[in-house]
BADO-667016 format. One line per 8 residues: for each residue z, y, x of N, C-alpha, C. Coordinates in nm, 3 decimals. Each point is the difference from the previous one (the first is absolute). Layout:
# residues N
Z Y X Z Y X Z Y X | ...
# end
This chain:
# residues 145
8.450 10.025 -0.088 -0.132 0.052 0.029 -0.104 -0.082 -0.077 | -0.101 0.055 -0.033 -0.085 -0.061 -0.091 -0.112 -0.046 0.091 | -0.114 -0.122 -0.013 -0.078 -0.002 0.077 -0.069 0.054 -0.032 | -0.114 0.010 0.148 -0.096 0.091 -0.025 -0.161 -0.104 0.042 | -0.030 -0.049 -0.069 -0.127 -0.062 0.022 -0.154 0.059 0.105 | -0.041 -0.072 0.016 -0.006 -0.131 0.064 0.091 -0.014 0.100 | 0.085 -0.147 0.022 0.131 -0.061 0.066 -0.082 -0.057 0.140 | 0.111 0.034 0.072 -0.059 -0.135 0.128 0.045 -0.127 -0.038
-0.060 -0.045 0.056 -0.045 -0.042 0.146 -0.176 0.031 -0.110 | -0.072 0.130 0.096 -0.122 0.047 -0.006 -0.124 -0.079 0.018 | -0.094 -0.029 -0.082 -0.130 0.003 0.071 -0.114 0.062 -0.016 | -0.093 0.018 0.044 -0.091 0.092 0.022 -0.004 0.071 -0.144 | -0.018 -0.079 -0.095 -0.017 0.085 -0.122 0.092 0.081 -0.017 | 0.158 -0.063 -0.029 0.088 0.089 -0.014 0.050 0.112 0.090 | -0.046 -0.007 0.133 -0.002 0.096 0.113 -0.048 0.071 -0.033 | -0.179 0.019 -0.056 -0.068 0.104 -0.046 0.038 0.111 -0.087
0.112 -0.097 -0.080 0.050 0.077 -0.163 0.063 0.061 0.071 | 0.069 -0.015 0.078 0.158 0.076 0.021 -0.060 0.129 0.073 | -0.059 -0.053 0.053 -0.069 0.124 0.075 -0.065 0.108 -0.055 | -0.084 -0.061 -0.117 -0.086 0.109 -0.106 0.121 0.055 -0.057 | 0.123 -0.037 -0.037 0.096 0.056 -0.097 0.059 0.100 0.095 | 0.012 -0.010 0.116 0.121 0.067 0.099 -0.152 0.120 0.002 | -0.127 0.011 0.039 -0.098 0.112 0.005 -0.014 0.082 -0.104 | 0.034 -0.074 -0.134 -0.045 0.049 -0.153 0.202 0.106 -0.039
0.080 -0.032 0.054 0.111 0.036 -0.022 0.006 0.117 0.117 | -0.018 0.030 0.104 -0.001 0.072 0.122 -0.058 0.100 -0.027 | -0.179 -0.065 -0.062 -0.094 0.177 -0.030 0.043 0.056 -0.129 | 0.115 -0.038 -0.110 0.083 0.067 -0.066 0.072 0.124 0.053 | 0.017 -0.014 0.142 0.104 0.057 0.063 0.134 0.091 -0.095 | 0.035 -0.096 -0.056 0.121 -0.030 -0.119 0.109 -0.059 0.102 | 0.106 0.087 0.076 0.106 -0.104 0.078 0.075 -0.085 -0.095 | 0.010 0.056 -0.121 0.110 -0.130 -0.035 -0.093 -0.118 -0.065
-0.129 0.041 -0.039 -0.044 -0.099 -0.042 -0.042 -0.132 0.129 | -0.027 0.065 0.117 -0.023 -0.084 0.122 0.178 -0.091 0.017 | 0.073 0.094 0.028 0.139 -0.056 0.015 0.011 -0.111 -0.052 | -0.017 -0.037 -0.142 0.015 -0.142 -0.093 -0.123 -0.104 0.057 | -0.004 0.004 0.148 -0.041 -0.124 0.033 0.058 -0.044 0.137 | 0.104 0.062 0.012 0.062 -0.026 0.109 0.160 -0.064 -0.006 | 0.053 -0.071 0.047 0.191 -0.019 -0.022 0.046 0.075 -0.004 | 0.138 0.025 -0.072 0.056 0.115 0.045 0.036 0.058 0.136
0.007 -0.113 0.080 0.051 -0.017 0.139 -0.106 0.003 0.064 | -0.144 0.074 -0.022 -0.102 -0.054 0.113 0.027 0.088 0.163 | -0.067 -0.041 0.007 -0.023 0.061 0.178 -0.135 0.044 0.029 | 0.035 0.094 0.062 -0.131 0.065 0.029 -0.006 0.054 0.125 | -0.181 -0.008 0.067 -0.007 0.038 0.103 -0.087 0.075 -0.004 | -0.053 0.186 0.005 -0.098 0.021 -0.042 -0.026 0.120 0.106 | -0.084 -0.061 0.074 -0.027 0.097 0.144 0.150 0.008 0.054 | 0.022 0.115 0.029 0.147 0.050 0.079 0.142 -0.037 -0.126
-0.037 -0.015 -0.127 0.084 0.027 -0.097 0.085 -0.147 -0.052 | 0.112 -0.018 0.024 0.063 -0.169 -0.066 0.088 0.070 -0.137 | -0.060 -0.105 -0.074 0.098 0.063 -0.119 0.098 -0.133 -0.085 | 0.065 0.013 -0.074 0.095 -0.074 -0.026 -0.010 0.011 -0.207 | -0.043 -0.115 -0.064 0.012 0.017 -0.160 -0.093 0.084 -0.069 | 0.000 -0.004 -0.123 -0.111 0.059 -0.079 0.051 0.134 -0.017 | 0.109 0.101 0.038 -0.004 0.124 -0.038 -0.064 0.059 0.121 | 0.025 -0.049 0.108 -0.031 0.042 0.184 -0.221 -0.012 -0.072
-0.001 -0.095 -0.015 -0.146 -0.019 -0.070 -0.063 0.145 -0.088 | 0.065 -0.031 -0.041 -0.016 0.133 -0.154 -0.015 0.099 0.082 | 0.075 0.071 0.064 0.027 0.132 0.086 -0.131 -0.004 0.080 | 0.000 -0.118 0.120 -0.118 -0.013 0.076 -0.132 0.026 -0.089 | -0.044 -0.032 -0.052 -0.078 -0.011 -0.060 -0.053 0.150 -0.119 | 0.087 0.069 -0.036 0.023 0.122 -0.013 -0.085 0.089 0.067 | 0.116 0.016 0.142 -0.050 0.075 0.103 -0.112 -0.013 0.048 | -0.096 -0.178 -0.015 -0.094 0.007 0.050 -0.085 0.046 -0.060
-0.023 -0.045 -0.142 -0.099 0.102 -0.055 0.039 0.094 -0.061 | 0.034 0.118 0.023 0.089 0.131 0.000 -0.124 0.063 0.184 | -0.023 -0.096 0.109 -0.067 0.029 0.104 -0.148 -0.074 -0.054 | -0.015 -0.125 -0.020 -0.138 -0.045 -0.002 -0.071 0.052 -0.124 | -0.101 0.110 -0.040 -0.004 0.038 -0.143 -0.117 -0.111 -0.010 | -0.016 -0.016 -0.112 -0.152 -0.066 -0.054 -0.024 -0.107 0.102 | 0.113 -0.097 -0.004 0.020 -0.115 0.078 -0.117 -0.130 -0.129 | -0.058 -0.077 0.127 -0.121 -0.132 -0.035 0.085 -0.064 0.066
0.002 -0.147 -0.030 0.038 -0.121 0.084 -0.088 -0.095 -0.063 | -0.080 -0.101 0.121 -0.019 -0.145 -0.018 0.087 -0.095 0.104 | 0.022 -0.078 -0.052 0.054 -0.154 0.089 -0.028 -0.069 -0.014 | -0.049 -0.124 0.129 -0.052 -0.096 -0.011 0.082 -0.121 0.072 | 0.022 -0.096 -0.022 0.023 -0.163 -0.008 -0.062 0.001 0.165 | 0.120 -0.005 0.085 0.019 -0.023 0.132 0.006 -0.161 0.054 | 0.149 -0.037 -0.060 0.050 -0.177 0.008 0.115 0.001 -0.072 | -0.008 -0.167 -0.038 0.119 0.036 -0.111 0.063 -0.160 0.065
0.106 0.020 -0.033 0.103 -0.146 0.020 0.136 0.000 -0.087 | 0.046 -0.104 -0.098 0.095 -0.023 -0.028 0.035 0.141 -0.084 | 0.096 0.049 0.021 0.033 0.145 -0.044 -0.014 0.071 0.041 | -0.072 0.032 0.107 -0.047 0.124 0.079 -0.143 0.049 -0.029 | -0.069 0.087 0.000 -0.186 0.024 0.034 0.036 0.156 0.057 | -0.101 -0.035 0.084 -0.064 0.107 0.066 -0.091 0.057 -0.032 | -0.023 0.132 -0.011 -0.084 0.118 -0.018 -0.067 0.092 0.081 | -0.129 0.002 -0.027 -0.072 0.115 0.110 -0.034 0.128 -0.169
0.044 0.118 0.051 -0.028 0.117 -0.101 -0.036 0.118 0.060 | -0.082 0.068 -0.082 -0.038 0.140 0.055 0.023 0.091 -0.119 | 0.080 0.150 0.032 -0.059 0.087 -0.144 0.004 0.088 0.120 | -0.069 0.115 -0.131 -0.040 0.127 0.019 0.124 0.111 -0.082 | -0.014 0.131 0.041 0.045 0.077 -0.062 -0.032 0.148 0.071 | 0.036 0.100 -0.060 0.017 0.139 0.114 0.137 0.063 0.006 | 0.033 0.120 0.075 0.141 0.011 0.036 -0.055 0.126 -0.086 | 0.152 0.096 -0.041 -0.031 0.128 -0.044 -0.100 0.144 0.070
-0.041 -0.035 0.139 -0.086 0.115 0.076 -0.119 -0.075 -0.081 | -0.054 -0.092 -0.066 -0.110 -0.071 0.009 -0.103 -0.102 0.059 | 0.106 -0.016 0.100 -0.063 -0.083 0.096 -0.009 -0.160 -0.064 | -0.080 -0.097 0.002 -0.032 -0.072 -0.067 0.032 -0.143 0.125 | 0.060 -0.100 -0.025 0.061 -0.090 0.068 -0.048 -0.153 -0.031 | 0.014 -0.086 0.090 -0.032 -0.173 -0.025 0.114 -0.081 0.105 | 0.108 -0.041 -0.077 0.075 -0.062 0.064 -0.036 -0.166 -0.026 | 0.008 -0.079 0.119 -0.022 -0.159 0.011 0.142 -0.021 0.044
-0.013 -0.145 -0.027 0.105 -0.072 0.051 0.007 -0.139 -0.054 | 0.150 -0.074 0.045 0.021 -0.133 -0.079 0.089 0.008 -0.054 | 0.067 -0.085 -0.110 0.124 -0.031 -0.037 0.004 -0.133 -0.012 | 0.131 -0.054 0.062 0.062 -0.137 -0.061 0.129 0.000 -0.077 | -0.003 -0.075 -0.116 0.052 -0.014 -0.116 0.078 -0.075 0.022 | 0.148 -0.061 -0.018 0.056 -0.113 -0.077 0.058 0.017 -0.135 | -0.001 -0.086 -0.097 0.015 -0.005 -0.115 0.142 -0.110 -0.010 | 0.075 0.074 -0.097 0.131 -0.115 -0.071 -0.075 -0.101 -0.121
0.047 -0.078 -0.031 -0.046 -0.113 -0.071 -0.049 0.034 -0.104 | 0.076 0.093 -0.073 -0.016 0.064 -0.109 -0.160 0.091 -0.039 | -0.055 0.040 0.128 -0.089 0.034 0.030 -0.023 0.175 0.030 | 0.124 0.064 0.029 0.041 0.123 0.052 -0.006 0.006 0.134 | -0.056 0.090 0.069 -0.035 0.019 0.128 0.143 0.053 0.044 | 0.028 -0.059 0.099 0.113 -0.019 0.096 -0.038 0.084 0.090 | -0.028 -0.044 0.107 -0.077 0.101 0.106 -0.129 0.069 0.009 | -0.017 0.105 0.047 -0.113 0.041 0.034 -0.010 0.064 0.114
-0.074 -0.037 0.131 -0.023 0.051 0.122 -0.117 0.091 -0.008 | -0.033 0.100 -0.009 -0.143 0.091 0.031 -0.024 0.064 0.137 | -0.098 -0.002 0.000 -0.091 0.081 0.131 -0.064 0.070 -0.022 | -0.003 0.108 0.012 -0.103 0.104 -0.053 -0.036 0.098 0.138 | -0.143 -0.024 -0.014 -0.074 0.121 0.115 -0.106 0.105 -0.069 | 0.026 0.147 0.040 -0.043 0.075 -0.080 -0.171 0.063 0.053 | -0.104 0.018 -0.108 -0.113 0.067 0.080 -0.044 0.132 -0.058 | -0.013 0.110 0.066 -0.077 0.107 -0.058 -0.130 0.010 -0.057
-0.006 0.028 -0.143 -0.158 -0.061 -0.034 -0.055 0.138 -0.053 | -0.156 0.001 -0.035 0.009 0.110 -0.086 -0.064 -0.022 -0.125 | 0.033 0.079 -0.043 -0.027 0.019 -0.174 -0.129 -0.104 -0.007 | -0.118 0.018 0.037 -0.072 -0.088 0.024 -0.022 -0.185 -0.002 | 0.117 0.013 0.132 -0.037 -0.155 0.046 0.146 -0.075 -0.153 | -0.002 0.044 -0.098 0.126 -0.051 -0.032 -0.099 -0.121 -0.054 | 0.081 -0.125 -0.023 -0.052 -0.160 -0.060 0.077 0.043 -0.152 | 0.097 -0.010 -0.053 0.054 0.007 -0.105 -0.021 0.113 -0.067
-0.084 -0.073 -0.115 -0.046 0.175 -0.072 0.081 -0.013 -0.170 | 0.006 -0.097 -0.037 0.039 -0.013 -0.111 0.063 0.128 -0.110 | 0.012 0.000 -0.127 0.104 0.071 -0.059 0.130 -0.030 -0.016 | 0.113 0.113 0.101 0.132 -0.073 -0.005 0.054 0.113 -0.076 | 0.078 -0.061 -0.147 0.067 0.082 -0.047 0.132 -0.008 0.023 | 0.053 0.132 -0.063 0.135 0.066 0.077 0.103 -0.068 -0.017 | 0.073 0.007 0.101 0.134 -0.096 0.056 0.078 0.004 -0.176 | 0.052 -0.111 -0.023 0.064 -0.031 -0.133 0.183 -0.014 0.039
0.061 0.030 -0.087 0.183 0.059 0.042 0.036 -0.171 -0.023
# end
């Protein structure tokens, strides 16, 4: 496995990076390009869903935006220790009726030495928004293969 920079043992600076890279790779919503920051072996906890390795990843991730269209994400720098940091994130997206959505939550991270995310625990709680109240307006161009 190749590393993936910035390495733990984290501090605030390098917490920040990892974090801007994991937001800047996500609003790609590119699964395999997200996948190449994880072990092959990661673990995942994502709402109701545990998944196992980067193809279980790939798929997940698929399906999700295949449901979330014109998905925004920011994340922000929760706490960080050693090889772990924590995350508070919110995106937006709408479902195919149009209905326009803002999911919050946290994630905690652990990372292998190498600097590939090992685990990931998420929480996600969902809110009905409307077209209106959305925060993320940006231009997101179309999902890349």
């Amino acid at each position: 496995m190749s590393a993936r920079p910035p390495l733990p043992p984290f501090t605030e600076e390098t917490a920040r990076q990892k974090i801007q890279a994991a937001e800047d790779a996500w609003n790609t919503r590119n699964p395999e390009r997200v996948s190449l920051a994880y072990t092959e072996d990661s673990e995942w906890r994502n709402r109701s869903d545990f998944l196992t390795g980067r193809a279980a990843i790939v798929e997940f991730l698929r399906r999700k935006w295949a449901r979330e269209l014109d998905y925004r994400l920011r994340k922000e720098l929760w706490a960080f220790t050693g090889n772990r940091i924590a995350v508070r994130f919110e995106y937006e997206f709408h479902d195919a009726s149009g209905q326009w959505w803002r999911a919050y939550g946290n994630e905690n991270w652990e990372f292998a030495a190498n600097g590939l995310m090992h685990r990931r625990f998420a929480s996600i709680n969902d809110l009905a928004i409307a077209e209106a109240d959305r925060k993320f307006r940006w231009e997101c161009p179309a999902p890349t293969a």
